[in-house]
N, C-alpha and C positions, 0 to 999 in steps of 0.2 A: 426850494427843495433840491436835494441834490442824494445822488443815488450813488450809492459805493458798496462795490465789489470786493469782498476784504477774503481772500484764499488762503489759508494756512496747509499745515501741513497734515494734521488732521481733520481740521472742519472748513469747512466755506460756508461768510454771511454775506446777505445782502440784507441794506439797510436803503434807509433814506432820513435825510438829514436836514433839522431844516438850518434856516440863519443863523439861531442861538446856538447850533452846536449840538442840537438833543436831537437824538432819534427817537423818529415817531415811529416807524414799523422796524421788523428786524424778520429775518428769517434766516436758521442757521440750521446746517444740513450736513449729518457726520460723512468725510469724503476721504476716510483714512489710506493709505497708499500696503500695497502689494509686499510683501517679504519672501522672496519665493525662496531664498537659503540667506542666510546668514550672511551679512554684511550686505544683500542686495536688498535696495527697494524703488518699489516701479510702481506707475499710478496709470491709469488706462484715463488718457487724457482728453477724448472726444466722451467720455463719462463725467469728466467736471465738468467741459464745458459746458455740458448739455446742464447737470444740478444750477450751475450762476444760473444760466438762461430762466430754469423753472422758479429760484430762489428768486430774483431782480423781479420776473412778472408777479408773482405773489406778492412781494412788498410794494411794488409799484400800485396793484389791484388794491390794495389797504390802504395805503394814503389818498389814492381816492384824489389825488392833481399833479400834473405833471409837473415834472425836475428839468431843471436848468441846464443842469451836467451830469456827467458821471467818471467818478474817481476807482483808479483802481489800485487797492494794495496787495501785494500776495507773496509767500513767501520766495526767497529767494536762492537762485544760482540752480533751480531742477531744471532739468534739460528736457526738450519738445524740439523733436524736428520731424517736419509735414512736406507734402508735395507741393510743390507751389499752386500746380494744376487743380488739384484735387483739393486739397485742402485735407487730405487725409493722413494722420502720423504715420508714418511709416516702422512704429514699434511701439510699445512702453515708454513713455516717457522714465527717465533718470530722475527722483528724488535728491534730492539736496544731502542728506543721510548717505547715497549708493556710495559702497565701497569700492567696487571693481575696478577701479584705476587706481589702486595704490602701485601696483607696477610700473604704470605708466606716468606718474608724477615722478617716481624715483628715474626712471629712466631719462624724461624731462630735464631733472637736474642733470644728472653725472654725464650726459651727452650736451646739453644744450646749452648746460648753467643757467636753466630757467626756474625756478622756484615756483610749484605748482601746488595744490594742496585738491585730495580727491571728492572734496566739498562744494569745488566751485565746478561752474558748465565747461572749462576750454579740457579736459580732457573727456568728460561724459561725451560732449561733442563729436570729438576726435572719434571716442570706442563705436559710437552707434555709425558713426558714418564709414566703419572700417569693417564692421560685423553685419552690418545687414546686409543682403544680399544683394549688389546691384544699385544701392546707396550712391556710390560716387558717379552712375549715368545718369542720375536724374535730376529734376530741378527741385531743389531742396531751399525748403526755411528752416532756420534755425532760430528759438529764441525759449525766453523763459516763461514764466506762466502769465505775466502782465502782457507778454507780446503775442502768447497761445490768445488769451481774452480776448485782445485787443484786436486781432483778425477775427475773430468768431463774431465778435459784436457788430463788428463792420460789414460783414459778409463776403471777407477776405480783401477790401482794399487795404488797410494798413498793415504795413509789418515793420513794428518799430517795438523802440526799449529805451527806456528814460537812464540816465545816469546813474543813480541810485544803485540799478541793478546789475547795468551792465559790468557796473567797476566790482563788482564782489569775485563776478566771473572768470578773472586771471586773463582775457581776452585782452582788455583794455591799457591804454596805455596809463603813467601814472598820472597823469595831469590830466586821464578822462576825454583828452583833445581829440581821441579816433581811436583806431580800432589798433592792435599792435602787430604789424607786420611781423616779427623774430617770430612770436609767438604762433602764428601764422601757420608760416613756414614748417617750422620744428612741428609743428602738430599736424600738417597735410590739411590745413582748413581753407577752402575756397575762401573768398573774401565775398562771395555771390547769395552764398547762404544768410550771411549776417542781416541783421535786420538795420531799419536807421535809428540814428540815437536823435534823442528828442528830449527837451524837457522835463522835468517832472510835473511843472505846473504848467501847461498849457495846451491849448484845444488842437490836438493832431487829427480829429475827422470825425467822423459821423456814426452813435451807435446804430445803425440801421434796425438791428435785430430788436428793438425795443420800441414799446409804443412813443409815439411824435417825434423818434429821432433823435436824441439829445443829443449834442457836442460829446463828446470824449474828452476830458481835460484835467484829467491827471492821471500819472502814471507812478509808483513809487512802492520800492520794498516796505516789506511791512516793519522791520523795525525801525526805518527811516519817519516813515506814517506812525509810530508812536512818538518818535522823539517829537514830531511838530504836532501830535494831538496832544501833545504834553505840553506843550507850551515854550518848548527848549528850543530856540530860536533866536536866542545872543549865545556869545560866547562865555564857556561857562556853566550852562542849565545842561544838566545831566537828566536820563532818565534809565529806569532797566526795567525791561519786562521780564515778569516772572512765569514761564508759562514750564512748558516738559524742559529745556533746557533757562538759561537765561541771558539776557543782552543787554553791558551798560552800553547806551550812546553818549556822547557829549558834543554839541556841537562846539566847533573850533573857528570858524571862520573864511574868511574868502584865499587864503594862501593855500596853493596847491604843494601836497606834500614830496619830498624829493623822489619818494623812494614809494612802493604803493607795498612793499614787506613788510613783513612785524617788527617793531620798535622794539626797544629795550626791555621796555617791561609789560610786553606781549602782549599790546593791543597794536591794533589794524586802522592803516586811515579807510575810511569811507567819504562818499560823497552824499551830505546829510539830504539838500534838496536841489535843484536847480529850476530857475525862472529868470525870463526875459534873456535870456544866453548866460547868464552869470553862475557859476557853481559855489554853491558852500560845503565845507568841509568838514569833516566830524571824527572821531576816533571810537571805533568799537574794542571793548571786551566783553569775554566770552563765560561763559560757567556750562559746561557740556552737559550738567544735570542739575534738574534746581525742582522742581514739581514728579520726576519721576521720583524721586527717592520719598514722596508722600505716598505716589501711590504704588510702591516695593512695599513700605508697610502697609497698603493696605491690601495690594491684591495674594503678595506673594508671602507674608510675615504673617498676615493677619490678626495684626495688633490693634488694627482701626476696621469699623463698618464702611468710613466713606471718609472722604479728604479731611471733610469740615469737622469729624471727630478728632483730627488729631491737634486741631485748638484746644477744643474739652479737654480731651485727656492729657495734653501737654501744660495747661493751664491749671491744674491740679496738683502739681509739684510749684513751688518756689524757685527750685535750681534742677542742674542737672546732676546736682550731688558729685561732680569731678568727671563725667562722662562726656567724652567726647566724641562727636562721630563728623569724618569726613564723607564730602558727598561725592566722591570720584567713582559713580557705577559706571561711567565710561570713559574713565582717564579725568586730568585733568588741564583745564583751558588758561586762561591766561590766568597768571601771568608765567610759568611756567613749562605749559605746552607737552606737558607728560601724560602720553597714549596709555603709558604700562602703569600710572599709578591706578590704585582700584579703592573699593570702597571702603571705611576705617572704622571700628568701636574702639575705643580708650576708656580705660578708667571702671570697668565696670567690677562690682563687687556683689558677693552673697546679697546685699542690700539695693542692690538695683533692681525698679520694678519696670513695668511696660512703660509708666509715666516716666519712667528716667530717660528712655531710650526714643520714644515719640519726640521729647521736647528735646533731647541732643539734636537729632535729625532735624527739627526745623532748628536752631542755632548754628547748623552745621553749614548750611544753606545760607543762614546772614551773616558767619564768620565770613562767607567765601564771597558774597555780597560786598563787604569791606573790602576783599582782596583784590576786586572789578575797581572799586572807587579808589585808593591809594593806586595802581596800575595806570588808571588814565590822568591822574593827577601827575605823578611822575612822569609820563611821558609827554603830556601837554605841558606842565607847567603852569596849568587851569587852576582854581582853586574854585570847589565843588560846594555851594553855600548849604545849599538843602538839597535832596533828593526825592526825587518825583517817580514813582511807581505805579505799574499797571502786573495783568497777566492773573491767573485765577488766583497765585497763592497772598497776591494783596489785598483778599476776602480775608486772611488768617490774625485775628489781631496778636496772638501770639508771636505768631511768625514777624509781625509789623514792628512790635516793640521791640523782636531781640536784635531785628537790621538797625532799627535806629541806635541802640545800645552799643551794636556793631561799629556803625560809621560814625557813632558819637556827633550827629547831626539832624533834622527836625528830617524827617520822610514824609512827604506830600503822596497823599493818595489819591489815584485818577477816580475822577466821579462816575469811568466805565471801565469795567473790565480789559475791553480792549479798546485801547488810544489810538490804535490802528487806523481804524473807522474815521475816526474825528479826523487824525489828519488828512486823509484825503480825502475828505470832505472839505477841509479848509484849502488843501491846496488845489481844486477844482472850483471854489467858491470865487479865489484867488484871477486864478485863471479867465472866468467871465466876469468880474467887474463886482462881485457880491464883496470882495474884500478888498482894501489896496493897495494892504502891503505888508509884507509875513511877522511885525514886530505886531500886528493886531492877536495872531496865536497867543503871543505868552499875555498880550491884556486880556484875553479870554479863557485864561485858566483859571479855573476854581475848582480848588481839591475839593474831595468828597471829604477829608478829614485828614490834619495835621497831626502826627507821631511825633512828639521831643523825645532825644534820649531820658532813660529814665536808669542808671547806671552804668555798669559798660560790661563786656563781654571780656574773659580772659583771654590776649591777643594772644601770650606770649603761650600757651598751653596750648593755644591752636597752632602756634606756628610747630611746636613739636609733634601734634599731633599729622602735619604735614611731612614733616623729613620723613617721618616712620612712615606713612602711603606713598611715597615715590618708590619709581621704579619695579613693581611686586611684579610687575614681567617684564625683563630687560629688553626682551626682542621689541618690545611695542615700546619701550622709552626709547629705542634708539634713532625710531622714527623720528625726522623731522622734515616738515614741508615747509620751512620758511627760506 
C-alpha cells in the first residue's frame, strides 16, 4: 500500500494505492484558492496543510493497514515561503494563476535579459520577499507546495523539491544541474532560502506526522505524475489532461535540452521524472482553457444543468452545422502564445440551436487538442502513435470522439480520472523496491477504453476560425514572456 497526496489547484486528494495500481480509499476535499482582485490569487497555506493531514488520516483509518510510502503530486510553480524557525508562512501563499509580477518579469527581460513568465515561483518569490515587512531579516524557506508538504509531514526536517518542479520555476538552470545564480542575483534571491533538490523518485525522510512513519519517496508535479500514471514512459508516449485548463506531456528522453525557453512551436522542455541521479526529459504544451469553457456554458450561459449534460445535448446534433467556436476565455497557449486572443463563435445562423453551439464548444476544445499534438510533434520530431488522456472532460464521449477525429488517431482513456495519483504511486513504489524499473508503468497501462477516429474535424476552418481570435486586445498580444 502506498499513500499519495495528490494537491491541485482546486481540490486536494488523499488516496492509498495498492500494488496493482487501484485505489482502495480516496478522500478528496475542495481546497479552492483566494481571488482577492483580479489577476491575484492566494491560498492560506497552513489551511492545506492541515485538509492533507485530516484527508491522508481518513484514508489511511479506511484501509485499515499500513503503507510502505508516501508519494506526493501537487500542482506546480505557487509560491510558499515560511520561517524556518517557526515553521510559520509568513503571508498567502502565491497560486500558480497570481498575476502581480507581470511588471517584474518584463522588467527581468529589458534589464537582465532574463526571460521570466508571471506563472512560475522565481518572481512570486522575489515580490513576497520584497513586500513583507522585514522578510529579508529573517530566516526564510522557500519552496513550492510538494516542499510546503514535505516539511509538514516531517515535522519541519526536510526542505527539499524534486526536479520536476523546480525546473518549471524559472530558478533553475537549463540542465536542472543546480540552482541558477544570474537569476539569483537579478532577482535579490538568497541562495539560503532555496530548498534542496532531490529526486522525484526516491525516499528523502520520514513522514513523522502520519501513523508508523512511512518513508517519503516521491516527490513530482502533477502533470509529470500523469504523464508516468499514464504509462508515458519511453519516448514518444504522449498524454494531456483535461482538467480547468489543459496539458500535453510527451516524454522525450535522457538529453538535456539547450535552452529551458519556448521552442518553435511553443512548447516548453520539462523534466518528466528523475531517479537514481538520472533525469528524463519531456516537452509540455499548454491549452490555458479546456474544461472552463464547459462550465461558462453552464454556470454563466446557461445552456447546460451540469458538465455531463453537455454530452446529451451535444450528442443530439450530428454536426455543428458550420459553427465554430474558439476556446481562448483566457488568451491562447501554445502554440502561439497570444494573451489578447479571446473567446470565438463562427458560423452561426437563424438555424443554430443550443445543440449547435454546446457541441462547437466541446469541438473547439479537440480542435485545440490537435493543435497541442502537431506543436510537440514539430518540436520534438516525436511521432505521437496514440494519445492517452485523463482529467474530468475524458468522462465526455462526445468530447472523446471529436479529439480522436481531431488528431485523427486511436485516444486511450485513463481508467482514473486523475493519473496523477497513480503516478506517484508508482514512482514511490519505484523508490522502495515494490517496482524495478519505470518501463514497468507503461506494461501496467490499461485504458478504461480506446476511441479510433471516426472521421475528422474541419482543420482548415478552424485554422480561420484562429486568425480571426488573435490579437482582440493588442496590449495583451504584445505580451511576451518567452
Amino acid at each position: 500500500m502506498i499513500l499519495v497526496l495528490d494537491i491541485g489547484t482546486t481540490t486536494l486528494r488523499a488516496a492509498v494505492v495498492d500494488d496493482d495500481l487501484a485505489i482502495v480509499a480516496l478522500s478528496a476535499v475542495a481546497s479552492p484558492p483566494d481571488t482577492p482582485m483580479p489577476g491575484l490569487v492566494e491560498f492560506d497555506a497552513t489551511a492545506m496543510a492541515r485538509l492533507a493531514l485530516e484527508a491522508a488520516h481518513n484514508v489511511l483509518a479506511r484501509a485499515q493497514e499500513p503503507v510502505e510510502a508516501v508519494g506526493i503530486t501537487t500542482q506546480q510553480a505557487s509560491t510558499v515561503v515560511w520561517d524556518r524557525r517557526t515553521g510559520e508562512p509568513i503571508a498567502p501563499a502565491l497560486g500558480w494563476q497570481d498575476l502581480r509580477t507581470v511588471i517584474e518579469c518584463i522588467t527581468a527581460k529589458a534589464e537582465h535579459g532574463i526571460a521570466l513568465a508571471p506563472n512560475q515561483s522565481a518572481t512570486k518569490l522575489a515580490w513576497l520577499l520584497d513586500h513583507v515587512d522585514g522578510a529579508r531579516d529573517r530566516d526564510l524557506c522557500f519552496g513550492t507546495v510538494e516542499s510546503w508538504l514535505a516539511w509538514t509531514l516531517s515535522g519541519g526536517e526536510l526542505h527539499v523539491t524534486d526536479h520536476t518542479n523546480a525546473a518549471v520555476g524559472g530558478l533553475l538552470l537549463p540542465d536542472a544541474s543546480g540552482w541558477n545564480d544570474r537569476v539569483l542575483d537579478a532577482l535579490g534571491i538568497p541562495a539560503a532560502v532555496l530548498p534542496q533538490l532531490v529526486d522525484s523518485s526516491g525516499v528523502v525522510g520520514t513522514a513523522t506526522a502520519l501513523p508508523g512513519a512511512p518513508p517519503i519517496a516521491a516527490l513530482v508535479g502533477d502533470q509529470q505524475g500523469s504523464l508516468v500514471g499514464q504509462g508515458c514512459v519511453r519516448p514518444g508516449r504522449a498524454k494531456i489532461t483535461f482538467g480547468t485548463g489543459a496539458m500535453l506531456d510527451i516524454c522525450r528522453g535522457g538529453e538535456a535540452p539547450a535552452s529551458a525557453q519556448r521552442d518553435e512551436h511553443g512548447t516548453f522542455p520539462i523534466v518528466a521524472w528523475s531517479h537514481d541521479g538520472q533525469l528524463t526529459w519531456g516537452v509540455e504544451a499548454i491549452m490555458l482553457s479546456a474544461g472552463t469553457n464547459v462550465e461558462w456554458l453552464r454556470d454563466d450561459l446557461g445552456l447546460i444543468a451540469t458538465s455531463a449534460e453537455s454530452h446529451d445535448v451535444a450528442s443530439s446534433v450530428p454536426s455543428t452545422e458550420g459553427v465554430v467556436y474558439v476556446p481562448a476565455l483566457l488568451g491562447l497557449g501554445t502554440p502561439s502564445w497570444d494573451f489578447g486572443a479571446r473567446g470565438s463563435l463562427f458560423g452561426v445562423t437563424r438555424g443554430t440551436t443550443r445543440a449547435h453551439v454546446v457541441r462547437a464548444v466541446l469541438e473547439g476544445v479537440a480542435q485545440r487538442g490537435a493543435d497541442l499534438v502537431e506543436s510537440a510533434e514539430a518540436d520534438t520530431g516525436l511521432t505521437i502513435e496514440s494519445l492517452r488522456i485523463d482529467g474530468g472532460m475524458s468522462a465526455n464521449p462526445t468530447f472523446v470522439q471529436a479529439l480522436a477525429n481531431a488528431v485523427g488517431r486511436p485516444v486511450e482513456i485513463s481508467p482514473v480520472a486523475e493519473a496523477t495519483t497513480l503516478g506517484a504511486a508508482f514512482l514511490a513504489g519505484l523508490a522502495v523496491g515494490r517496482w524495478s524499473d519505470i518501463a514497468e508503468a507503461d506494461r501496467a497501462w490499461q485504458p478504461q477504453r480506446v476511441v479510433e477516429p471516426a472521421g475528422a474535424l474541419d482543420r482548415v476552418a478552424w485554422g480561420k476560425a484562429l486568425e480571426r481570435s488573435a490579437a482582440w486586445i493588442p496590449e495583451l498580444s504584445a505580451l511576451d514572456f518567452s
